[in-house]
N, C-alpha and C positions, 0 to 999 in steps of 0.2 A: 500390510493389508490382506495379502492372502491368507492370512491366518485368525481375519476376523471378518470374513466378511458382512457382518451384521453392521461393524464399524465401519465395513468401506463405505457400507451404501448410504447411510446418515452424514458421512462426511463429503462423499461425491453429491448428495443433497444439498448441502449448505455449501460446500464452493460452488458447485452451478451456481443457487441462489445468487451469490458472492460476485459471481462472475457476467451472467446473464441476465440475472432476474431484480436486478438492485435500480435503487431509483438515484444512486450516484451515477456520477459519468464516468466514463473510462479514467478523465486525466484527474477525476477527484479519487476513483480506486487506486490507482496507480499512485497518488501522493501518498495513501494512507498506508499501502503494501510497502512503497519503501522509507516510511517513517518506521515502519515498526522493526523493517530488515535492516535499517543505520543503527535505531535502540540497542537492539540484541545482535549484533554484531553477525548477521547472518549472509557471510560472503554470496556465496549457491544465489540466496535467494532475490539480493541485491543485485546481483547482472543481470541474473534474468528479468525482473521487472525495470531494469534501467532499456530497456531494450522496446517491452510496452510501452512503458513510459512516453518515451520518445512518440511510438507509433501512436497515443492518444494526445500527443499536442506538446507535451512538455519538452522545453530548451535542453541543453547543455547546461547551459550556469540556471535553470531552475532545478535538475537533478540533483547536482552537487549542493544547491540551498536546502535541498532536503534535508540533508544530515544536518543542515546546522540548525535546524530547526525553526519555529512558526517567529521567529525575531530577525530572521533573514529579510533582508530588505524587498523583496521580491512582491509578497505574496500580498493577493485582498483579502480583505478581512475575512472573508468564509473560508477561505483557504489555508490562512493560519489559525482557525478555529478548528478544522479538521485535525491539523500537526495536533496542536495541543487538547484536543481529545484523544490522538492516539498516547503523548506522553500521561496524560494522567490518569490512560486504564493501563499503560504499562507499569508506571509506579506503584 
């Protein structure tokens, strides 16, 4: 980023957005951030949000249902319509 910063600032734009300014809730950002960190295999980025997670509402065995995706037995229906929006803009 210090080497662009024209890109930091459009991208620290859209995570604020992402982060602060979204009309989801924390534990529906937090589903959708580590749906796509189980997808792509992104260690780093999976702790860290297992971490929020938690601190926006989500269990222990709802974390771990993440990875298995929106056919976990867990989830309400808007909640596994989140998952499986995030798998079918990753595919």
């Amino acid at each position: 980023f210090a080497h662009h910063p024209a890109l930091t600032k459009a991208y620290n734009t859209f995570n604020g957005h992402l982060l602060f300014n979204t009309t989801l809730t924390p534990r529906q950002r937090e589903l959708l951030v580590l749906r796509v960190a189980a997808l792509r295999g992104a260690e780093y980025e999976w702790r860290q949000h297992v971490v929020l997670a938690g601190d926006a509402g989500l269990t222990a065995d709802e974390i771990q249902h993440v990875a298995e995706g929106a056919d976990a037995p867990s989830w309400a229906p808007f909640e596994a319509a989140l998952l499986r929006a995030v798998d079918e803009l990753l595919a």
